[in-house]
C-alpha positions as CSV (number, residue, x, y, z in Angstrom):
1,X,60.0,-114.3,-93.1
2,X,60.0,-112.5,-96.7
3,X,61.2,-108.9,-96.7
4,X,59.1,-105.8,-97.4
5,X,60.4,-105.4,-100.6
6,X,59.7,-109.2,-101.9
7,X,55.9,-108.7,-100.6
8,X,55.3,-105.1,-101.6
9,X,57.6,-104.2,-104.7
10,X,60.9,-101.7,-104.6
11,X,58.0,-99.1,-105.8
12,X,55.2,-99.0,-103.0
13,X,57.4,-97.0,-101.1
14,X,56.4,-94.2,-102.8
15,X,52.8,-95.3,-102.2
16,X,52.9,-95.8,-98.5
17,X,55.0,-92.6,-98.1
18,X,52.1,-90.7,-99.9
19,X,49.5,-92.5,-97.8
20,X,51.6,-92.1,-94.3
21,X,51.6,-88.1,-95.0
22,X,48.1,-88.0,-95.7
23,X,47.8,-89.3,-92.0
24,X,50.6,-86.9,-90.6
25,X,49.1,-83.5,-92.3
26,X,45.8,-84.5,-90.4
27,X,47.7,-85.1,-87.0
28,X,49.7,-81.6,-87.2
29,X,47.0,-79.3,-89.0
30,X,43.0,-81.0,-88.8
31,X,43.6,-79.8,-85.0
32,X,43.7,-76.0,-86.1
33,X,40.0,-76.6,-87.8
34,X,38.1,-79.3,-86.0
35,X,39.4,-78.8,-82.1
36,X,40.4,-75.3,-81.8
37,X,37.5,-75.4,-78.9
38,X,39.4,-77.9,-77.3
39,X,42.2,-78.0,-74.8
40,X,45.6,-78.4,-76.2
41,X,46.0,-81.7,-74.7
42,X,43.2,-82.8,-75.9
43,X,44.5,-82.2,-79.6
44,X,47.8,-83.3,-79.0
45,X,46.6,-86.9,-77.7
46,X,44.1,-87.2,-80.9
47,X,47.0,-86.0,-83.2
48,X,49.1,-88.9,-81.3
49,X,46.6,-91.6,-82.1
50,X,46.6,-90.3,-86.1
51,X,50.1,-90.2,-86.1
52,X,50.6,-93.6,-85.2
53,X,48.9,-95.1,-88.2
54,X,51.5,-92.8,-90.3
55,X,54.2,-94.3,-88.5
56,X,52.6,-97.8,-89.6
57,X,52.8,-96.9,-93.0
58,X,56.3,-94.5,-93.1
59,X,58.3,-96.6,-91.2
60,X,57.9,-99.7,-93.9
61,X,57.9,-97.1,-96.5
62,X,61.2,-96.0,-95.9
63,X,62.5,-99.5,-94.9
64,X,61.9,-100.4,-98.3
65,X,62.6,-96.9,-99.7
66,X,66.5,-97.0,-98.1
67,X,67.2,-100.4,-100.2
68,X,67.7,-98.7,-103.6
69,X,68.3,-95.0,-102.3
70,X,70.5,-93.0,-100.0
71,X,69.0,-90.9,-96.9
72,X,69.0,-87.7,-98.8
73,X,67.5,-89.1,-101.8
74,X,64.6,-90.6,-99.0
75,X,64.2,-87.5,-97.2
76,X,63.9,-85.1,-100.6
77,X,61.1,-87.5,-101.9
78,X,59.4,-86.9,-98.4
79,X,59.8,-83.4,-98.9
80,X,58.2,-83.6,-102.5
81,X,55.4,-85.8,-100.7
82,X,54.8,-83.4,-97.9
83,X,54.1,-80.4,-100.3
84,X,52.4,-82.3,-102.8
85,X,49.6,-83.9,-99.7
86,X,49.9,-80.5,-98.3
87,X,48.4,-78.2,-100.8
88,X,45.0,-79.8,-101.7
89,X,44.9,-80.3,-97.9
90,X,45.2,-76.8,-97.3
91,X,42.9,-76.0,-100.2
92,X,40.2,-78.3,-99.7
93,X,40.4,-79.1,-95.9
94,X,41.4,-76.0,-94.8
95,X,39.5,-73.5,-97.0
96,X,42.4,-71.5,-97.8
97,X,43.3,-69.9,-101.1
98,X,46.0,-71.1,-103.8
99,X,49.2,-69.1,-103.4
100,X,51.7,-68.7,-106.4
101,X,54.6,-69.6,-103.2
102,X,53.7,-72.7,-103.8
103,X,54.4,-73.2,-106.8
104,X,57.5,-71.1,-106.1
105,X,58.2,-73.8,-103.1
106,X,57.7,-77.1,-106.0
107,X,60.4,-75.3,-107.7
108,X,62.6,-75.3,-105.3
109,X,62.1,-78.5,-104.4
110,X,62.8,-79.3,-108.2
111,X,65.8,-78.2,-108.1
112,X,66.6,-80.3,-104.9
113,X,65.7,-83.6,-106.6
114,X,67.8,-82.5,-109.5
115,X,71.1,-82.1,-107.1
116,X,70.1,-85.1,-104.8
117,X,69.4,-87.3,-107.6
118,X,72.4,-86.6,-109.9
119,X,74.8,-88.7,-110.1
C-alpha cells in the first residue's frame, strides 16, 4: 500500500489541516449559535459527529505533516491554522466584530513560528 505522502504530496498537509479545522471550529463553537435551545447533550453528540470528519482529515494531515517536521513545528502550524479558520469564522458565522487582539494574537504566533522554525 503506497504512503500518504507518495499519494497526496509532502504539501497537502497543510491543506487537510486547514480543512480538518474548518470542521473542528463548527464542532466546538456552531453549537453556541444554532443549538443554544437545545440540551447540552444534544450539542455535544452533533459536535461528536462533526468532529469525526476532522479527525478523518487531521489525523492523515499530521501523519504526513510529522515526515518532514518535528512535533512543535506541527503543533505551531496548527496553532497558525486555528486562528487563521477562527477569525472569519467568528466574523462571518458568528456575527461578531473584528478585534485588533487578533491581530495582536497573529503576532504572537509570528513570533512562535520564528523560534520553532529556526534552526
Amino acid at each position: 500500500m503506497p504512503s500518504l505522502t507518495a499519494i497526496t504530496g509532502p504539501g497537502s498537509f497543510i491543506g487537510l489541516l486547514i480543512l480538518s479545522n474548518v470542521f473542528m471550529t463548527f464542532a466546538w463553537y456552531a453549537h453556541l449559535k444554532n443549538l443554544s435551545e437545545k440540551p447540552w447533550w444534544i450539542a455535544a453528540l452533533i459536535s461528536w459527529g462533526i468532529a469525526f470528519f476532522e479527525y478523518m482529515l487531521q489525523v492523515p494531515g499530521n501523519r504526513i505533516g510529522f515526515q518532514y517536521f518535528s512535533l512543535g513545528q506541527l503543533k505551531i502550524v496548527q496553532e497558525v491554522i486555528t486562528l487563521g479558520v477562527f477569525i472569519p469564522f467568528a466574523m462571518f458565522y458568528m456575527g461578531e466584530p473584528f478585534k485588533t487582539d487578533y491581530l495582536w494574537a497573529g503576532l504572537c504566533l509570528l513570533g512562535a513560528v520564528y523560534f520553532i522554525f529556526r534552526n
